[in-house]
Phi, psi and omega in degrees: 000123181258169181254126175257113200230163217279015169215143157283160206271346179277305167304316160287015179265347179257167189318255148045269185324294177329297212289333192277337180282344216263318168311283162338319189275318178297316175295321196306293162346305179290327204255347168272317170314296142348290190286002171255312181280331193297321178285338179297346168286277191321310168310304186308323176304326208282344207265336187273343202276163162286172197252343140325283161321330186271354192247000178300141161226128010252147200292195193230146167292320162181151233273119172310322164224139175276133195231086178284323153331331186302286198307333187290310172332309208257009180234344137298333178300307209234043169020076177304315233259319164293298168312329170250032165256346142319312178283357180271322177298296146332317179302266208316314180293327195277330165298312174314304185301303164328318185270340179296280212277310183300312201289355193247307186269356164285336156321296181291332172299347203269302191235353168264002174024106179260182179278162153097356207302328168312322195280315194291311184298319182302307226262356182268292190302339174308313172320332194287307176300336139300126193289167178310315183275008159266353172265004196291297183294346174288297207305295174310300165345292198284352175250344161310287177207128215269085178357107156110293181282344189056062202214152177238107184272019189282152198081356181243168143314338176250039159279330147259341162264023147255326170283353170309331184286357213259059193254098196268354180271316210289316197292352164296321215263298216276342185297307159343277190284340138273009176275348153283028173248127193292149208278345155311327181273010150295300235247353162316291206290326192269320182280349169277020182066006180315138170278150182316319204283343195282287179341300178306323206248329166249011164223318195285315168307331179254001171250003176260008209314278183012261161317339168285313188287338167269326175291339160314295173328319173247023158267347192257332157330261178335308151311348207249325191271306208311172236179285225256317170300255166013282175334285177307321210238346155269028186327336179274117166339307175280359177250008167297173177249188145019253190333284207325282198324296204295326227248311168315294176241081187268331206264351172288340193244173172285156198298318181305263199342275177357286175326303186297338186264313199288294188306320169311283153359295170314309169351294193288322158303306190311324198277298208288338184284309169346295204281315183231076172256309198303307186294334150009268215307302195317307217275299179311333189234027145301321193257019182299275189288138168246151177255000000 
């Protein structure tokens, strides 16, 4: 069966061919690179410039002078150093609680098929259609005072790791992939006298590494971008993240610091999307095909 794609393989064997897909392959290339690559460039140049340079029109592509001090500045200032062991600390927690709580119930819809499991699953996934910023005021309510317990969780961590756990694409993502783990090796495990929860932690856990590592990836993502939650349910100066913190004293410092402080900031997702691009890609299409 042949494949038909949009240069035939008899045109791109000539000179001709070569030069125009090799063109073509390059602009495409150069222009997603711009748009991707240029404000992480930009931000980083602005962060380097004098506070004079930066307010230049029209501005300059790179800094007549390197001013590394800007970073030194702004992570003395705007105490960088607190911030961001706050946000790791929300990261870490909101990871832990994802991989405990998403993984026990995307186990159970997938192979303990409880009743109703379809109906539960649907009504998780429904959710996914509602924007984010309509659930913003239920959510506040609800951690403002907390049903049943009468807690008010503003100011605490867990007003940010608990709606985190409530994440119907990861329990979707890891529900995926276990359903393509073949159902012999459950019934291996079981007739070897295993328990669901035995089960769970030794033969199922340790063949999902993949898929763990991207929801690991995107709880600490999620916490580490978020803006408008963090804001609301954090209001003490000393309990913020990132965002919060920076964005609280943008109007105290120079703008150049500001810049310098956002590329700083920016670091940490970058360096992790860098590092595990490959377990992404891997991961998301693990649970494609079943074997």
């Amino acid at each position: 069966m042949s494949t038909r794609t949009l240069i035939s393989p008899a045109t791109l064997g000539r000179t001709r061919g070569k030069v125009v897909y090799w063109t073509v392959f390059g602009l495409v290339m150069l222009l997603f690179t711009l748009v991707f690559v240029g404000p992480l460039y930009w931000m980083a140049v602005n962060g380097l410039k004098s506070t004079e340079e930066f307010t230049r029109i029209p501005p300059t592509l790179v800094p007549h002078g390197v001013h590394a001090d800007n970073f030194s500045n702004a992570w003395r200032v705007m105490d960088f150093a607190r911030l961001l062991l706050n946000t790791l600390w929300y990261a870490v927690g909101a990871l832990a609680f994802q991989l405990v709580l998403d993984v026990a119930a995307a186990y159970s819809l997938s192979k303990l098929r409880p009743v109703l499991g379809r109906a539960i699953l649907g009504m998780m996934l429904a959710t996914l259609m509602i924007p984010a910023a309509v659930l913003v005021v239920p959510q506040y309510l609800t951690v403002l005072d907390v049903p049943i317990f009468q807690r008010n969780l503003l100011n605490t961590p867990w007003a940010i790791w608990l709606p985190s756990v409530t994440n119907a694409f990861n329990i979707f993502l890891l529900k995926r992939f276990f359903d393509s783990i073949p159902r012999e090796l459950l019934d291996a495990a079981s007739i070897d006298g295993a328990s669901p929860l035995r089960t769970l932690r030794s033969v199922v856990l340790p063949i999902s590494r993949p898929i763990l590592g991207v929801v690991s990836i995107f709880a600490v993502v999620g916490v580490w971008k978020d803006f408008l939650w963090p804001m609301l349910t954090l209001p003490d100066p000393t309990k913020q993240t990132l965002n919060v913190g920076i964005y609280s004293l943008a109007q105290g410092v120079p703008e150049n610091w500001l810049t310098a402080a956002l590329a700083m900031a920016s670091i940490p997702t970058l360096l992790i999307f860098i590092v595990f691009q490959r377990n992404i890609m891997s991961g998301l299409t693990a649970g494609g095909l079943k074997g």
